[in-house]
C-alpha positions in Angstrom: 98.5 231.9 75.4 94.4 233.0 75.0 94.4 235.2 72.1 91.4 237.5 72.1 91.5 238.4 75.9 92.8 241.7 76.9 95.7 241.6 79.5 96.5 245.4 80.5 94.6 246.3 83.6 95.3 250.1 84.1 94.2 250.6 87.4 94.9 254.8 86.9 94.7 255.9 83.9 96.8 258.5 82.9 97.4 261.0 85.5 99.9 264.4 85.2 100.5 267.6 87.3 101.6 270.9 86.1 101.5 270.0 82.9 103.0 272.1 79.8 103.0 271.0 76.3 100.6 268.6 76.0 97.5 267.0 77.9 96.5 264.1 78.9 95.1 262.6 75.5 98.6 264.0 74.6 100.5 261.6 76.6 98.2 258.5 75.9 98.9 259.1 71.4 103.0 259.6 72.0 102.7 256.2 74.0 100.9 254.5 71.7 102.7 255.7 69.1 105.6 255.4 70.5 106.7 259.3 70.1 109.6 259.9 72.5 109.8 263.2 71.0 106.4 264.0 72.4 107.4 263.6 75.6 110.6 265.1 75.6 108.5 268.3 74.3 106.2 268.2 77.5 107.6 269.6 81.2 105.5 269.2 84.4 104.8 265.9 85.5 102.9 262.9 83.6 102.5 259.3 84.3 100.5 256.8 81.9 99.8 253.1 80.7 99.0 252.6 76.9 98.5 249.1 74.6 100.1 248.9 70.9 99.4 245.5 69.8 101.6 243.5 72.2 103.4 245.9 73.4 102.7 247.5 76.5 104.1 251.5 76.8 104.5 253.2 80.1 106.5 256.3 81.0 106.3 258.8 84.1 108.1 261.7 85.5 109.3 261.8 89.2 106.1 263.6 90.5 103.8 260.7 89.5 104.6 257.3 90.8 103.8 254.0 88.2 104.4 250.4 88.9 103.4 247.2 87.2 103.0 243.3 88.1 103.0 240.8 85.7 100.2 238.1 86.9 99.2 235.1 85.0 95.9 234.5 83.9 94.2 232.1 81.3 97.1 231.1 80.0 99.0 234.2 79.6 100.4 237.8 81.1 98.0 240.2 82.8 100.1 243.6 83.0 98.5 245.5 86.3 99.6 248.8 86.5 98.7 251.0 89.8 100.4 253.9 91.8 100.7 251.8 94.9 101.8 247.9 95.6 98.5 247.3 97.6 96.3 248.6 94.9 97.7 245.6 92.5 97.2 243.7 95.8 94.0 244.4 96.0 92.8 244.0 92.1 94.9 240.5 92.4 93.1 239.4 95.4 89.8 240.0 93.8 90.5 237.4 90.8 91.4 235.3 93.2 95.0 235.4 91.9 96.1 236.8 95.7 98.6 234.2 95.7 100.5 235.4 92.9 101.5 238.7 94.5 104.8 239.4 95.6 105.6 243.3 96.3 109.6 242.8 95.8 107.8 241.3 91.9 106.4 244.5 91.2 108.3 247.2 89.1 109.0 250.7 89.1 108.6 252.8 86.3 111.8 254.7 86.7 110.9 258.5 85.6 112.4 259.7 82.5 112.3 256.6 80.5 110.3 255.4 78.0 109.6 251.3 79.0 108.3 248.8 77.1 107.2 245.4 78.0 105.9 242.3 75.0 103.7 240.4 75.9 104.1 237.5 74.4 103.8 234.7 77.3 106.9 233.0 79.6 109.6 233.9 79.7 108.7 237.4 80.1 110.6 239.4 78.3 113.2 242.1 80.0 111.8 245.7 79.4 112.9 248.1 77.0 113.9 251.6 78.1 114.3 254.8 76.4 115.2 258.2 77.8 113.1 261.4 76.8 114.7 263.5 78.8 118.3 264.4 78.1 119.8 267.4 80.1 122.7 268.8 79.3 125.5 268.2 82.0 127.7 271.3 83.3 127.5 273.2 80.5 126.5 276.6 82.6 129.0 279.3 83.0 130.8 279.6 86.5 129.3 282.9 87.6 127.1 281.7 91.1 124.4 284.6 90.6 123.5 283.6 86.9 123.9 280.2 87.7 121.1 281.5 90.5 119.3 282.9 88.8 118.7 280.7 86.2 117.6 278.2 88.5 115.1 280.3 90.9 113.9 281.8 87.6 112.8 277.9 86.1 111.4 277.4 89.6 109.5 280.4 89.9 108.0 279.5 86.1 107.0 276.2 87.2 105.6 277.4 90.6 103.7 280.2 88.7 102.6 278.0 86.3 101.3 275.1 89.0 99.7 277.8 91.2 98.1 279.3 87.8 95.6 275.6 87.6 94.4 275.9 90.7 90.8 277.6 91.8 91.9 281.4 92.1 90.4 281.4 95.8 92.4 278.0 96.6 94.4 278.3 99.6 98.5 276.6 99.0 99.6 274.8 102.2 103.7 275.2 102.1 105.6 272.1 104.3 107.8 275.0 106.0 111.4 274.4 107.8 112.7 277.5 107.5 115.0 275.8 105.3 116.6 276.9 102.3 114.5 274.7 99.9 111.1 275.8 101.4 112.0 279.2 102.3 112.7 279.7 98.5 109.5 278.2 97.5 107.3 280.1 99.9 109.0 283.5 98.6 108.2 282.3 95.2 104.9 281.4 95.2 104.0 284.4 97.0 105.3 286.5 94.0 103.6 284.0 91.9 100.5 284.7 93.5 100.7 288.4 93.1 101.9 287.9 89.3 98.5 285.7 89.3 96.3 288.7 90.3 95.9 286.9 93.5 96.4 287.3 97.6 100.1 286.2 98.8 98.4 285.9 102.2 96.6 282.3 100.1 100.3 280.9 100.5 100.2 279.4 104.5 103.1 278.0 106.0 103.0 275.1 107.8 105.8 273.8 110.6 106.0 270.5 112.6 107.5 270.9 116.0 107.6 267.3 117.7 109.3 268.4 120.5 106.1 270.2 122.6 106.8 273.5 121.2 110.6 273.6 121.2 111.3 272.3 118.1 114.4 273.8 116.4 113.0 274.1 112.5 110.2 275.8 114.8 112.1 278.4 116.4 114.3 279.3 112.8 110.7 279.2 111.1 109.3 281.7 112.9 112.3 283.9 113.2 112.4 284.0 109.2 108.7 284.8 109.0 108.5 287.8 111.0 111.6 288.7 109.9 109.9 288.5 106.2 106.8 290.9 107.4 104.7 287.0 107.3 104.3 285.7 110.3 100.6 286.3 110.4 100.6 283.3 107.1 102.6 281.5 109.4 101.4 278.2 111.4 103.4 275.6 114.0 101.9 272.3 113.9 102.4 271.1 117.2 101.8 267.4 117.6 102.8 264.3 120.1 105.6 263.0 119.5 103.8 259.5 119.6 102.3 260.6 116.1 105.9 260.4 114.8 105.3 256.4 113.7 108.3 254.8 111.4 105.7 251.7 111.1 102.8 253.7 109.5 105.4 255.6 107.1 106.7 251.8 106.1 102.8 250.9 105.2 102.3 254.3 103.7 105.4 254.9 101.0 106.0 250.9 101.0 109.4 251.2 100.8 112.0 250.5 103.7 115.4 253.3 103.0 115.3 254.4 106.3 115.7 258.6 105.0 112.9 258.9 103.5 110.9 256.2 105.8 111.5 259.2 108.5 110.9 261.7 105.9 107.4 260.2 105.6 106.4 259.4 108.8 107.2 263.4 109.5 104.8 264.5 106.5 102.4 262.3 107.9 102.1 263.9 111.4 102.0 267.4 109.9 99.3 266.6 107.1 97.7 264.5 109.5 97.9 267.8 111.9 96.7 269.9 109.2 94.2 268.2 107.3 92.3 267.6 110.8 92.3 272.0 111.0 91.9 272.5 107.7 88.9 270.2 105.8 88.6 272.3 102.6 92.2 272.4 102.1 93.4 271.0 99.2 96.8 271.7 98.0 100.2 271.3 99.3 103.6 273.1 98.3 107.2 272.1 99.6 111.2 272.1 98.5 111.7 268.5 97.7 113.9 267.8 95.5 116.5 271.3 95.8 118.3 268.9 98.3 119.4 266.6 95.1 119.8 269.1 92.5 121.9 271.0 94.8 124.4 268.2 95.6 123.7 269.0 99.2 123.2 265.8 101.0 126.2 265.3 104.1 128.6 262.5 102.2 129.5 261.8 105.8 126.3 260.0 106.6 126.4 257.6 103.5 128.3 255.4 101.4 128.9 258.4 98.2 131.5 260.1 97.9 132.4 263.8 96.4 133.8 262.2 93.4 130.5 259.6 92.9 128.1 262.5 92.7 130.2 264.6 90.5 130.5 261.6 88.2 126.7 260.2 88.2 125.5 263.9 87.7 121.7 262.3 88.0 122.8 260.1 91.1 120.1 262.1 93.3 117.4 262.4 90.8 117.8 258.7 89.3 119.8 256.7 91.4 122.8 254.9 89.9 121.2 254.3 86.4 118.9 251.3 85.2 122.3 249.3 83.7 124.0 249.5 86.9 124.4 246.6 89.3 123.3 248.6 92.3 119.9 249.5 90.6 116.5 248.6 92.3 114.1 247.3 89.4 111.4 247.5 92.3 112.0 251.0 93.4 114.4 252.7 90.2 116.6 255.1 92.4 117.6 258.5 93.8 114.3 260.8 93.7 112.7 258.9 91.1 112.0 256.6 93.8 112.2 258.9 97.0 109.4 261.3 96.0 107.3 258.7 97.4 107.8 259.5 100.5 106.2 263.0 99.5 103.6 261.9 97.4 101.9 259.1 99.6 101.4 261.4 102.8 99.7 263.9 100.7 97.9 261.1 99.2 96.7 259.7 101.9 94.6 263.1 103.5 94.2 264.4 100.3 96.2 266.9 99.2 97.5 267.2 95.8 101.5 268.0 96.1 103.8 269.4 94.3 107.7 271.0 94.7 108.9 273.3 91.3 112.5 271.4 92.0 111.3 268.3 90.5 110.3 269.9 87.4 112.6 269.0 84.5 113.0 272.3 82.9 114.5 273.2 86.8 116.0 270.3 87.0 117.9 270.8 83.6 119.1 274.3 85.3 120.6 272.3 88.4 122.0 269.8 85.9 124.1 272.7 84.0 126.0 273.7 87.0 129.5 272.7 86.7 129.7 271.5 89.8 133.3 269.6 89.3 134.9 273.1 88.3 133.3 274.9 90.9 134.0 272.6 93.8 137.9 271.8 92.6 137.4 268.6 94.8 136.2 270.9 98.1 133.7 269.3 100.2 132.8 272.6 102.4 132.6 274.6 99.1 129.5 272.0 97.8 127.8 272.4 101.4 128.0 276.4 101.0 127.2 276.6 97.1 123.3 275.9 97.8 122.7 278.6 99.9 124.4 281.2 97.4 122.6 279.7 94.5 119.4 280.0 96.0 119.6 282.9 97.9 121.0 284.8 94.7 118.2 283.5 92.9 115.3 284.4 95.0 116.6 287.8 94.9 116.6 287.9 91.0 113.3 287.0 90.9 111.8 288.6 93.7 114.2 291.0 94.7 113.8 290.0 98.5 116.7 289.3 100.5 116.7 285.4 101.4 117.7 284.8 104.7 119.8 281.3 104.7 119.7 278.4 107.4 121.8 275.7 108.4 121.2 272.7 106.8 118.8 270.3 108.6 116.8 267.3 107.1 112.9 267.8 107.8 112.7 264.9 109.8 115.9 266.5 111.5 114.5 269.9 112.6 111.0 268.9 113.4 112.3 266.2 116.3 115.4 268.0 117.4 115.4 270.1 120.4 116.6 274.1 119.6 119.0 273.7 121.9 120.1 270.4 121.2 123.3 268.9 118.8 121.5 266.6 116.0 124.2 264.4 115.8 125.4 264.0 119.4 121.5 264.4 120.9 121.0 261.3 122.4 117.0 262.3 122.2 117.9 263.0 118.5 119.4 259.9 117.8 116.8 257.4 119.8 114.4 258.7 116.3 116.9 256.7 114.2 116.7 253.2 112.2 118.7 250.8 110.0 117.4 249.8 106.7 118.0 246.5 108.8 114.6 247.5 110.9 112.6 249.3 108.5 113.1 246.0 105.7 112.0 243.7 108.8 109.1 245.2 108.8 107.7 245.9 105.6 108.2 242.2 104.8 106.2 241.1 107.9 103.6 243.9 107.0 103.4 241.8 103.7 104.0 238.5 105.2 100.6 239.5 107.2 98.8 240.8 103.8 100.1 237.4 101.8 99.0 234.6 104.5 95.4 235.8 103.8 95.5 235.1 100.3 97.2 232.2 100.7 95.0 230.5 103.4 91.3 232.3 103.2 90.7 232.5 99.7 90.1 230.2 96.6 93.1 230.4 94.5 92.9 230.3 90.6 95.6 228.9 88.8 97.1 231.2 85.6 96.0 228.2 83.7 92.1 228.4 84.1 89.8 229.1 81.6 86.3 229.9 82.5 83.4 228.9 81.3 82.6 232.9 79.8 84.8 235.0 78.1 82.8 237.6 76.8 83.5 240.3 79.9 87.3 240.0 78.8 86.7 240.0 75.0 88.3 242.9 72.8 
């Protein structure tokens, strides 16, 4: 291996959102020095890259996607790190190292780890991971409103303290089902706003109806905004459903688990929707992530049962753990790799994003709910404990009376027809796909990418050496 050249390409640069306890700089020392205690001190959101020596640091949170590639170049490891698979695409097909690429090669950096990579030539070595975040599990008393209101009260904090960065004249787009999740949020950011010094009426809520105007999560928005005294902050996004496209959602998250593939290909028609009204607007609020910290996902629709959530307590925020055979080293797991699906959209027609139940600090209030004593093994007690928690919470902190929906997926309630049953709606169910489909096609998207640099481009080999090495000198 070259000595003398350096081989970490950062293509991002450190990058965080909502941010407490540190900055930016902050994040770049504790991963050089390797200070896992300065990260656990920080909440918000934080992704970076940093170099000690031969080792290669990199750690993120769930709001800020990181993945790497390791390329070979002048005899040795290049380490490419990027947000997205194309961007290392795209840096590898401009050394003429296109070939090389593989998206299933690249890695995740799953959030909450510390991960550290030698460089020291082939075999790569296996990364090294180290938690910094270490919630305590079901330790929380059994009473649902202080269990409520100890959640709602993190959320509102983090949502307070997002909305407090922002320009004070900035308008907040809110992704708005009517749902428990973003009902909650736009309650709370509306007290935030008036904490803030600030107009409530800045908070507008945004809902996609596919269905030309009879879209259920339409009809139960608008009924709980005027109920609220809101509906004049209150928007439907009415689009074709033609701009509903599972392909474009594939390209935009790459990723292929069909859930959050329809997830995304809804956020894209309402951003789409909104950014085209809205230039100036810049950022956008929604509930991900309440779904997985309250447990709340149907078991009937997957292969988890009551007793492997209750077990795994960070199942929905990590996935099955980065030891366990089922883990993806390309995507991590659970919301870790899921939030994807909200942060590429928003990406994409820039907005900057951002849902308080991804934030560890409210996270770590989910996490203390002892969910096993409160269930006692019932499944129809976890599908009503959401709504109590949040609603009981929402009235702690703002003392408003939350009114509580039926549980619907976004995706769900924006194609659905009001009238119409989402699991027996045979309009409802032509919108569904296999991980079969949506895996076909993100390999053929790539297959498509990958013949280019294989057949229209000079290819470099990891083995040449130019003629000048000073634009790579340290």
């Amino acid at each position: 291996m070259l000595q003398g050249i350096e081989r970490l390409v950062d293509l991002v640069g450190v990058r965080s959102s909502a941010l407490t306890g540190t900055d930016n700089d902050g994040i770049a020392a504790a991963l050089v020095n390797r200070d896992v205690a300065a990260l656990a001190a920080t909440d918000g959101h934080f992704a970076g890259t940093m170099r000690d020596g031969q080792t290669i640091r990199m750690a993120r949170t769930i709001g800020v996607p990181l993945r790497y590639f390791v390329a070979k170049m002048f005899h040795g490891p290049f380490l490419v790190t990027a947000d997205r698979m194309d961007t290392i695409y795209d840096w590898c097909v401009s050394q003429k190292i296109g070939w090389q690429f593989d998206p299933t090669y690249t890695r995740m950096v799953p959030a909450h780890y510390l991960t550290e990579i030698e460089q020291i030539g082939c075999p790569d070595p296996a990364p090294i991971y180290t938690r910094f975040w270490e919630p305590e599990v079901a330790r929380g008393g059994e009473d649902i409103e202080a269990l409520g209101a100890a959640y709602l009260t993190a959320a509102y904090e983090a949502t307070k303290g997002w909305l407090a960065t922002l320009p004070s004249a900035a308008q907040v787009g809110i992704a708005f089902s009517g749902g428990i999740d973003s009902t909650s949020v736009l309650l709370l950011a509306r007290k935030a706003m008036s904490e803030l010094g600030r107009s409530p009426d800045l908070i507008r809520a945004f809902t996609l109806d596919l269905h030309e105007g009879k879209g259920a999560d339409a009809a139960q928005a608008e009924k709980i905004v005027t109920d609220l005294g809101i509906a004049h902050t209150w928007e439907r996004v009415t689009v074709p459903a033609s701009e509903y496209n599972l392909r474009e959602a594939i390209t935009c998250i790459e990723d292929y688990h069909p859930l959050d593939v329809e997830c995304a290909a809804a956020g894209i028609a309402l951003l789409k929707a909104v950014r085209e009204r809205y230039p100036e607007l810049l950022y956008f609020m929604d509930g991900d992530g309440g779904d997985e910290n309250a447990k709340s996902y149907p078991l009937e629709d997957s292969d988890l049962t009551l007793s492997s959530i209750l077990r795994n307590p960070l199942l929905y925020q990590e996935g099955w753990g980065i030891d366990a055979i089922k883990h993806s080293a390309t995507y991590s797991g659970g919301l870790s790799r899921a939030y994807i699906r909200t942060f590429a959209p928003a990406q994409r027609y820039g907005f900057t994003a951002f849902s308080p139940f991804t934030v560890r600090s409210v996270m770590a209030k989910a996490v203390a709910i002892p969910f096993p004593t409160i269930l006692n093994g019932s499944l129809e007690r976890l599908y009503s404990l959401k709504g109590e928690l949040v609603a009981s919470g929402v009235k702690h902190v703002t003392g408003i009376e939350m009114p509580v929906s039926i549980k619907r997926r976004f995706q769900d309630g924006a194609r659905a027809a009001v009238a119409g049953d989402t699991e027996n709606n045979s309009y409802y169910k032509a919108w569904r796909v296999s991980k079969a489909w949506c895996r076909q096609i993100f390999l053929r998207q790539w297959e498509d990418k990958l013949r280019a640099a294989w057949e229209e481009q000079e290819q470099l080999s990891g083995n040449f050496v130019p003629g000048v090495l000073e634009p790579l000198l340290q």
